[in-house]
Legacy VTK file of the C-alpha trace (Angstrom):
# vtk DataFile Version 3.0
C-alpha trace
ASCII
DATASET POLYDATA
POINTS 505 float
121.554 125.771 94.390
120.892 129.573 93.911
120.529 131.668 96.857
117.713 134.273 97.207
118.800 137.800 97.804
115.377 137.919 99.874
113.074 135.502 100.835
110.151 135.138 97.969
108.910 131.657 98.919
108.634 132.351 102.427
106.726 135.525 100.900
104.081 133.430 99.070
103.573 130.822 101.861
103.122 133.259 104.618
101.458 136.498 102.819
97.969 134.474 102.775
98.032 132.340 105.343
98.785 135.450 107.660
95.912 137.171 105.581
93.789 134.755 106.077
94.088 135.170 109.374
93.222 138.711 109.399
90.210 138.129 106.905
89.210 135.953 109.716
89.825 138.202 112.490
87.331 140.711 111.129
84.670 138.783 112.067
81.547 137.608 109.884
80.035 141.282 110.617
82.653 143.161 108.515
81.940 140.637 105.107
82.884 142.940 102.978
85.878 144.062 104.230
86.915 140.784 104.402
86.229 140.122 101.261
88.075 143.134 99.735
91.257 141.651 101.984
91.268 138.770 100.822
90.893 139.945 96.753
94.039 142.515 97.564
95.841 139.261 99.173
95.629 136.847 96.990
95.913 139.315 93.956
99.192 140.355 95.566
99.989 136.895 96.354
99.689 136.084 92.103
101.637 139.172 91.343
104.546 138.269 93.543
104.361 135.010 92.405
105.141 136.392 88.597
108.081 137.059 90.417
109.689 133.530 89.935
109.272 133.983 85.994
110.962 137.257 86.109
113.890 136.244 88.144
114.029 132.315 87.085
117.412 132.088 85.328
116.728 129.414 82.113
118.958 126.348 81.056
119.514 125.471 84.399
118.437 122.454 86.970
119.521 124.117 89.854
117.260 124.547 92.757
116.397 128.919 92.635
115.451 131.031 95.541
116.286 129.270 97.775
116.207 129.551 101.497
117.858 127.711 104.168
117.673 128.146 108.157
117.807 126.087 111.027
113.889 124.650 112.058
114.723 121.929 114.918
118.252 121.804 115.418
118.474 118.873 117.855
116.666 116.957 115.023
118.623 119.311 112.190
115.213 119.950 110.478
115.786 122.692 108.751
112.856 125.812 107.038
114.331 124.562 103.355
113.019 126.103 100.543
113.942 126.253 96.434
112.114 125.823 93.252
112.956 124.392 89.872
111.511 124.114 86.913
109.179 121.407 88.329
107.585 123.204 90.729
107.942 126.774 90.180
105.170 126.265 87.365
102.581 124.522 89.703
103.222 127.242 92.477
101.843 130.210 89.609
98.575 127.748 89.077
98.817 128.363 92.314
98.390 131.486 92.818
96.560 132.126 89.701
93.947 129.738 90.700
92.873 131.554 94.414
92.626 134.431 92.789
89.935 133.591 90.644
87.985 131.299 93.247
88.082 134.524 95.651
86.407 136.446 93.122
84.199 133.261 91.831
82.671 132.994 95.802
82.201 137.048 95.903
78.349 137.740 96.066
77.811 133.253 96.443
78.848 132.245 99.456
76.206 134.496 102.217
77.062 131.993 105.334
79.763 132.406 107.349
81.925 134.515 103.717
84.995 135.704 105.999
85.935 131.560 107.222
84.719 130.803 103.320
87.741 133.013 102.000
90.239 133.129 105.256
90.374 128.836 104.277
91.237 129.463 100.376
93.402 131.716 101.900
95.112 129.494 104.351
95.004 126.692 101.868
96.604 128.808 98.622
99.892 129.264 101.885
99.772 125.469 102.370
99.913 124.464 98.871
102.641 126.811 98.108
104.581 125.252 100.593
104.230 121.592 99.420
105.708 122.433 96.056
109.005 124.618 97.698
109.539 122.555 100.778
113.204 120.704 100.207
113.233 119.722 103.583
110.944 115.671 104.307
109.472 117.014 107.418
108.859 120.362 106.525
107.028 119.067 103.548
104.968 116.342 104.984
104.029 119.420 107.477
102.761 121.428 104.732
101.053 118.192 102.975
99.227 117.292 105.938
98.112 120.410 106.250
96.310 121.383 103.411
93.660 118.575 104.539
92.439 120.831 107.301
91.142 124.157 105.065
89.581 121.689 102.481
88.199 119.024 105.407
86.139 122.831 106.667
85.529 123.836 102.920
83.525 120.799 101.820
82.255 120.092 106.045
80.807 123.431 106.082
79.457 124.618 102.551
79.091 121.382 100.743
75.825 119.822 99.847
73.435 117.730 101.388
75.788 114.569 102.209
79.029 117.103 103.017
79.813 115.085 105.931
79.866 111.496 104.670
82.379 113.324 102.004
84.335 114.990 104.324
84.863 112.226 106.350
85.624 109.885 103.227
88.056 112.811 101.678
90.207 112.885 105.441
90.557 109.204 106.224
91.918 108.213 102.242
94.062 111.004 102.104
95.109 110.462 106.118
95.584 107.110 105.906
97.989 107.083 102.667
100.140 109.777 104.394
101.295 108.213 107.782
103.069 105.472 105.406
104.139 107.969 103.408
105.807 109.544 106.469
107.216 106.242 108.095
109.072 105.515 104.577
110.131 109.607 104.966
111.729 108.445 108.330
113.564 105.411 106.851
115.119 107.536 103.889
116.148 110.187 106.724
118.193 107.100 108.342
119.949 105.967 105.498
120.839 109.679 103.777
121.864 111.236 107.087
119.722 114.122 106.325
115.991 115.322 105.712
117.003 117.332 102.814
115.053 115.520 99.939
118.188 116.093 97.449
119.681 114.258 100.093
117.700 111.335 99.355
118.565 111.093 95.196
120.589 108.064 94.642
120.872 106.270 97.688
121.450 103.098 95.783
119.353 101.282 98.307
118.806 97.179 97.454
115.771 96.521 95.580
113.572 95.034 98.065
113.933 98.079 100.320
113.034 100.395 97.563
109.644 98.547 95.957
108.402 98.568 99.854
109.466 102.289 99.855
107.666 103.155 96.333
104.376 101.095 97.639
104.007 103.685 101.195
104.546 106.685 98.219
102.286 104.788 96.207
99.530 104.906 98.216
99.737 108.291 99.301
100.478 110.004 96.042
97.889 107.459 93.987
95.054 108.775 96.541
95.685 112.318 96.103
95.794 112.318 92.122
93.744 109.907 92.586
94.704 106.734 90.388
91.893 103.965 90.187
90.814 102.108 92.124
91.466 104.905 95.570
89.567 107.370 93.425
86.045 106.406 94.671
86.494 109.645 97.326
86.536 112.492 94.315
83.434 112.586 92.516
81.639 112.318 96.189
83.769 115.285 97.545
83.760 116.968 94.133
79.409 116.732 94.077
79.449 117.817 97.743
81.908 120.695 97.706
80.927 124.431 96.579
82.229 125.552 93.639
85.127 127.159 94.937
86.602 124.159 96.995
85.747 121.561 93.379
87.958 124.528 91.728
90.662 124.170 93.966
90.311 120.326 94.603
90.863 119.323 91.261
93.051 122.456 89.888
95.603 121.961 92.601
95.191 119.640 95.195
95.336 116.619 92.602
98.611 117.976 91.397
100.327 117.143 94.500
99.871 113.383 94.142
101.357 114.082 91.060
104.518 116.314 91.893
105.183 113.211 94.734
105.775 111.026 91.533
108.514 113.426 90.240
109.744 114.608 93.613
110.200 111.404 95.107
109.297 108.220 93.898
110.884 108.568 90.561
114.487 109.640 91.424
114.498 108.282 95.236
113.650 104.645 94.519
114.396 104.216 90.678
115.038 100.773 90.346
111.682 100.041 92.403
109.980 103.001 89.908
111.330 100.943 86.662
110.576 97.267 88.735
106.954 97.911 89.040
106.528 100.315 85.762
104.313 98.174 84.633
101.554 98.829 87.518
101.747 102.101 87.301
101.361 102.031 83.712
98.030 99.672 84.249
96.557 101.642 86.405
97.226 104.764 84.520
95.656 103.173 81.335
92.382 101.867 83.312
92.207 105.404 84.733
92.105 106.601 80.486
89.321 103.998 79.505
87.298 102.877 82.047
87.172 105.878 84.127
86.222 107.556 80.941
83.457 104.856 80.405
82.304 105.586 83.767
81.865 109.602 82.517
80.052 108.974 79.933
77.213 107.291 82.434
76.824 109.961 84.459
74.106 112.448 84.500
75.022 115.187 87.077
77.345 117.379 85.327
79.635 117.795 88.527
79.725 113.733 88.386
81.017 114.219 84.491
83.637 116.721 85.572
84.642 114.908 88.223
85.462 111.793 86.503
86.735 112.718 83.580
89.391 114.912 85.683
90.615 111.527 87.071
90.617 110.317 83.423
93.235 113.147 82.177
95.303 112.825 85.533
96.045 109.265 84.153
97.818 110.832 80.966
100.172 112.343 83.761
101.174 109.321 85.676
101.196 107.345 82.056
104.064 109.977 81.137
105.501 109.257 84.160
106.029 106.141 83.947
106.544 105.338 80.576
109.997 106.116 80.185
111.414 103.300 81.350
110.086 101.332 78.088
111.083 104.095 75.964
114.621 103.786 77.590
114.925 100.572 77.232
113.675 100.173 73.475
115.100 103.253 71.893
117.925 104.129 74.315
115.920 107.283 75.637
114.830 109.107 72.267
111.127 110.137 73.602
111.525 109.860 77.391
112.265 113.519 77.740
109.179 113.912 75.749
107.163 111.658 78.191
108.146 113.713 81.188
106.948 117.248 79.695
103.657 115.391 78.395
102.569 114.371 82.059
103.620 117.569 83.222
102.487 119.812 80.898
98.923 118.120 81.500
98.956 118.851 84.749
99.210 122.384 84.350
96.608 122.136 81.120
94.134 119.994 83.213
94.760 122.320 86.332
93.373 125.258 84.077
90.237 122.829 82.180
88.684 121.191 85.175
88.599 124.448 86.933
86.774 126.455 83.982
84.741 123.511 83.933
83.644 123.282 87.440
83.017 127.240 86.901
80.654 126.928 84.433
78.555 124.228 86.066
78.870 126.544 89.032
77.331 129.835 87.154
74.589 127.238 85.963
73.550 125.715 89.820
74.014 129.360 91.142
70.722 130.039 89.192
69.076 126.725 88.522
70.090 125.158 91.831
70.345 121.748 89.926
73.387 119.835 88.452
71.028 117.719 86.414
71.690 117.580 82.824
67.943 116.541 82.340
67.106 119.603 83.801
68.604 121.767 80.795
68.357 122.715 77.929
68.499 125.471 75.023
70.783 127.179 77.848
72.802 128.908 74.801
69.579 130.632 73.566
69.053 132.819 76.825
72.820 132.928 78.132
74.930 133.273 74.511
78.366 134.429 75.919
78.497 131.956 78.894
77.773 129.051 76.003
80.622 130.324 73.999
82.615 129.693 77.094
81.139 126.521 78.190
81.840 125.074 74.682
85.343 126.181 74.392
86.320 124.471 77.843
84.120 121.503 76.763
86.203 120.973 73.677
89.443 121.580 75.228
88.465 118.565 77.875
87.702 116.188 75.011
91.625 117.783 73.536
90.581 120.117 70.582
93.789 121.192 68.724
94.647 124.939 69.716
93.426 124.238 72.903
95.475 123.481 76.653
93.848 120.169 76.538
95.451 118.874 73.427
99.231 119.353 74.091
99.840 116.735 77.516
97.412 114.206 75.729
99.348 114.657 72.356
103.281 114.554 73.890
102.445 111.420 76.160
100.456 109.728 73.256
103.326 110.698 70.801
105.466 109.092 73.929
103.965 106.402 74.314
104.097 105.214 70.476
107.706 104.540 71.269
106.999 102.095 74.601
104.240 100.264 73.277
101.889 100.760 70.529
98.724 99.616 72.908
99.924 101.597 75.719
99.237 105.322 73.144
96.303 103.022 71.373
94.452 102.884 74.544
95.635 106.374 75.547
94.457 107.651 72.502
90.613 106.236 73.528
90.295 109.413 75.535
90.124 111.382 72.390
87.268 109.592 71.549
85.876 109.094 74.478
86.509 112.864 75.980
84.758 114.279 72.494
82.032 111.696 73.797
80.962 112.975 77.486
81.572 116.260 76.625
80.191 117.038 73.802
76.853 114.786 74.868
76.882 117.174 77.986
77.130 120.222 75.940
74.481 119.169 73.228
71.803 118.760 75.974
72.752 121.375 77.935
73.276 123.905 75.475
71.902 123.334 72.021
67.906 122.253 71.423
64.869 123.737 72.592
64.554 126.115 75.908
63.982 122.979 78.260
61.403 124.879 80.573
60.333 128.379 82.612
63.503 128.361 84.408
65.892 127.954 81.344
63.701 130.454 79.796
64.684 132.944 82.616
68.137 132.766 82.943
70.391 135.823 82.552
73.645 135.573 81.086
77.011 136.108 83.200
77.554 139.009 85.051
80.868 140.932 84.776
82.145 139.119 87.705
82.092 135.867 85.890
83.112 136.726 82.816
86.582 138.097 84.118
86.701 134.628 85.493
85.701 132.740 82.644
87.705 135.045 80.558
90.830 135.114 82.602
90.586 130.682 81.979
89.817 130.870 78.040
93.052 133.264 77.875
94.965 130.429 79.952
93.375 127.672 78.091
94.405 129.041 74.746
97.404 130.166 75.536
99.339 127.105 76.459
97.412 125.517 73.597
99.028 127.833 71.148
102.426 128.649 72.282
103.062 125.833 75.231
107.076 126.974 74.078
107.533 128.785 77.395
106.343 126.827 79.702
108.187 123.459 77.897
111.281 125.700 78.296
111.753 126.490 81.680
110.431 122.458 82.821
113.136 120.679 80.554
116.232 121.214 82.316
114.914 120.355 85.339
112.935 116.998 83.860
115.952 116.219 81.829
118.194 115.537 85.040
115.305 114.216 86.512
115.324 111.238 83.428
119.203 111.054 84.047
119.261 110.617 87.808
116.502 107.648 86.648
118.766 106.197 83.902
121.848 106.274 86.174
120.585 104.625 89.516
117.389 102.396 87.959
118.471 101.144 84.543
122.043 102.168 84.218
LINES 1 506
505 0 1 2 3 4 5 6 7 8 9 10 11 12 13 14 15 16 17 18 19 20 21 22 23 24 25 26 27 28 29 30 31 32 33 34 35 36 37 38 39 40 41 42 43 44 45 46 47 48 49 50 51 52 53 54 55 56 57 58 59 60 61 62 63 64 65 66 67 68 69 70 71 72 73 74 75 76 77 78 79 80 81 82 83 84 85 86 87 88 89 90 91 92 93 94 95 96 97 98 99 100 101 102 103 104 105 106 107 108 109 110 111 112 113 114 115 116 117 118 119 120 121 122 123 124 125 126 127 128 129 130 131 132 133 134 135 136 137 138 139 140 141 142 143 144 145 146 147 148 149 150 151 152 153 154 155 156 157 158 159 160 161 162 163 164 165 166 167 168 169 170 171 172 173 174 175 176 177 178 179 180 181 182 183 184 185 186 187 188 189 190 191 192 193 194 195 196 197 198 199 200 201 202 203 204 205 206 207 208 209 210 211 212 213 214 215 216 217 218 219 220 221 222 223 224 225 226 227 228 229 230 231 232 233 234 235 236 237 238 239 240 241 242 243 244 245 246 247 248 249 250 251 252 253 254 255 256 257 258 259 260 261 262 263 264 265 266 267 268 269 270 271 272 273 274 275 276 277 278 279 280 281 282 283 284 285 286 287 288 289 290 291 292 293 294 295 296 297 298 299 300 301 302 303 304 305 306 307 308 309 310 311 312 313 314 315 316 317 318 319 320 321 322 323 324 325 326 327 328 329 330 331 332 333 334 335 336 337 338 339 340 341 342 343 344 345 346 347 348 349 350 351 352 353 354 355 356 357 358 359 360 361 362 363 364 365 366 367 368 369 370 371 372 373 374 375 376 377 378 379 380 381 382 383 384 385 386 387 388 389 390 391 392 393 394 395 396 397 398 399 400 401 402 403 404 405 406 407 408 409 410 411 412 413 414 415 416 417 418 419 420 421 422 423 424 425 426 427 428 429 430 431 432 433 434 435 436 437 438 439 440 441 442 443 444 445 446 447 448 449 450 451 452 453 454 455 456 457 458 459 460 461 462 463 464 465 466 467 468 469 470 471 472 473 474 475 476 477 478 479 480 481 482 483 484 485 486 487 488 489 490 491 492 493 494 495 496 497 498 499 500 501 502 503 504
């Protein structure tokens, strides 16, 4: 492990949760105050953040700034802290991401805007401390925790059924995590410690580790979420304002994922290549079916929100695939599995929030999601339909675009596990081009629909740093993904070794 010289991490997790309380104690009669505090801390909070590029140190798998101090001694908890190349890349999407919903929610949100941007805030703290926490306890703290700003996002500005989605979003995402936490417990028994490293390799017997890989299962599978304990997305994704759907599905999904690397893969690896094939089922119903079920939908949210569960199943299909590759070519391809699934994650975290943007800028002025109810949109609002279609295409995976790389490293994977497993993987590319594009010709192209599509006024200079700020992102790791691949594959390769070793080898 490598030592910080001063304590970043803590930096990023405590910087806005601290100002977010301050934006909150400023009261609702100060707005704009607030929300000039809470641009200056979550811009500050990104720049920092850059931080951990700067002063990451390449070609190593080493855990980097690192702290360590005593929490609970009597219990020897400890405030444990590190990132590697795993994590340090979800902590600047991040970072990046608040930013842009704080500025997103500027002149939107009128009720109650001070608790609107103190909870993104609060929230950006949380999630920040999920993907650094090395210590069980300190990170189920931090996991927990990050239901309670989204539970008041969606409860408070959400749509008309808010609370049947709020309530539906807290008990699957509760209920998952107090197994999660009893198998945490267990694991703490048997390594002697609550430091996760702790926890690689305990060459537990096989029985003990599939029960322990079901309670991660079901937490981690409801948070990305895997079908069929996705049913409570698209209802909190419709309900939510545009900010939380941003955040929801740009970050929050990415935890389930990171639990697959963190934990279930190198903790219980023998259980991980026992029940491969699950995980690998599910992953590939999530592709097609879920994909299917986008296509039917006719509130653009609805589309967005179900095709995001589609792409998340290219992550946990990279995943999990490497155990056939392994075991078929001797490991040629597995490596290449790994940085598919996470690369997408990063990729989708960057698509699904341009696209819940744009359907955003549209319901800000039509005050309908309806896709019936547009129209000839790109006639009156030309730059904000050059936008709209380049996100569109990189959801259905348009070469040069984010969207293209994960789908095209896990596909490329998964010719070497199975030819059906990267046949059916490759439906999305049909079926992505599909929903999109059919959302994008009606919404877009044809005839001005009506009076109200006729009176629309293209984005404001607010929303095109936004938008602008995404289509940089977006084309960026579509071009030159080179950097990012970098500093993830020392990290994922002794992730696939510490796999090899204890569950095949």
């Amino acid at each position: 492990m490598l030592e910080s010289s001063w304590p970043l991490l803590s930096l990023l997790i405590w910087l806005p949760i601290l100002g977010g309380v301050a934006v909150l104690l400023l009261g609702e009669q100060r707005a704009s105050q607030g929300r000039m505090l809470a641009l200056v801390v979550s811009g500050l909070t990104f720049l920092f953040s850059l931080l951990l590029i700067t002063g990451f140190e390449r070609g190593t798998a080493a855990m980097q700034f690192v702290e360590l101090r005593p929490w609970v001694e009597a219990l020897n908890v400890n405030y444990h802290l590190g990132v590697d190349g795993i994590s340090m890349p979800l902590i600047i999407l991040t970072t990046f991401s608040t930013v842009l919903v704080v500025i997103a929610g500027w002149e939107r949100i009128a009720y109650k805007p001070n608790l609107y941007m103190a909870c993104f805030l609060i929230m950006e703290g949380i999630v920040v401390g999920v993907f650094s926490a090395l210590d069980v306890i300190l990170f189920y703290v931090f996991w927990e925790a990050v239901l309670v700003p989204m539970f008041l996002i969606i409860g408070i500005w959400g749509g008309k059924e808010r609370i049947y989605a709020t309530i539906k979003f807290f008990l699957y995402t509760f209920v998952g995590s107090v197994l999660m936490l009893v198998a945490l417990v267990y694991l703490q028994f048997q390594a002697g410690s609550f430091a996760i490293l702790d926890m690689y390799g305990l060459g537990l017997p096989l029985a003990t580790q599939v029960w322990l890989f079901i309670a991660f299962l079901l937490a981690f599978a409801i948070k990305v979420p895997m079908w069929p304990v996705h049913t409570w997305l698209p209802d909190a994704h419709v309900q939510a304002p545009t900010g939380g759907s941003v955040i929801l599905a740009a970050i929050m999904l990415k935890i389930g994922g990171y639990g697959f690397v963190r934990f279930s893969l190198p903790v219980v690896p023998e259980a991980s290549l026992a029940l491969d094939w699950l995980m690998i089922t599910l992953s590939l119903i999530a592709v097609v079916y879920i994909g299917l079920v986008a296509m039917m939908q006719q509130d653009m949210k609805k589309l967005v929100a179900y095709s995001s569960i589609a792409h998340m199943g290219f992550v946990t299909l990279g995943f999990f695939i490497i155990f056939d590759i392994v075991l078929r070519t001797g490991g040629s391809g597995a490596l290449l599995a790994l940085g598919g699934g996470m690369v997408q994650m990063i990729s989708h975290g960057f698509i699904s929030a341009a696209m819940f943007l744009c359907v955003g800028v549209l319901y800000d002025r039509m005050h309908t999601r309806m896709i019936r109810d547009y129209g000839g949109v790109g006639h009156r609002m030309p730059l904000f339909a050059g936008f709209f279609v380049l996100f569109a295409m990189a959801n259905a995976g348009l070469p040069g675009t984010s969207g293209f790389v994960g789908e095209f490293m896990v596909i490329l994977a998964a010719f070497q596990a199975n030819f059906w497993y990267a046949f059916l993987a490759g439906t999305t590319l049909i079926l992505g081009a599909a929903y999109s594009l059919w959302m994008i010709k009606r919404v877009v192209y044809g005839e001005v629909a009506n009076e109200k599509v006729s009176a629309l006024q293209d984005i404001d200079g607010r929303e095109k740093i936004v938008l602008a700020a995404l289509a940089v992102a977006v084309l960026w790791l579509g071009i030159y993904p080179a950097p990012l691949i970098e500093i993830m594959e020392p990290s994922l390769q002794q992730l696939l070794d510490n796999v090899i070793d204890h569950g095949i080898g």
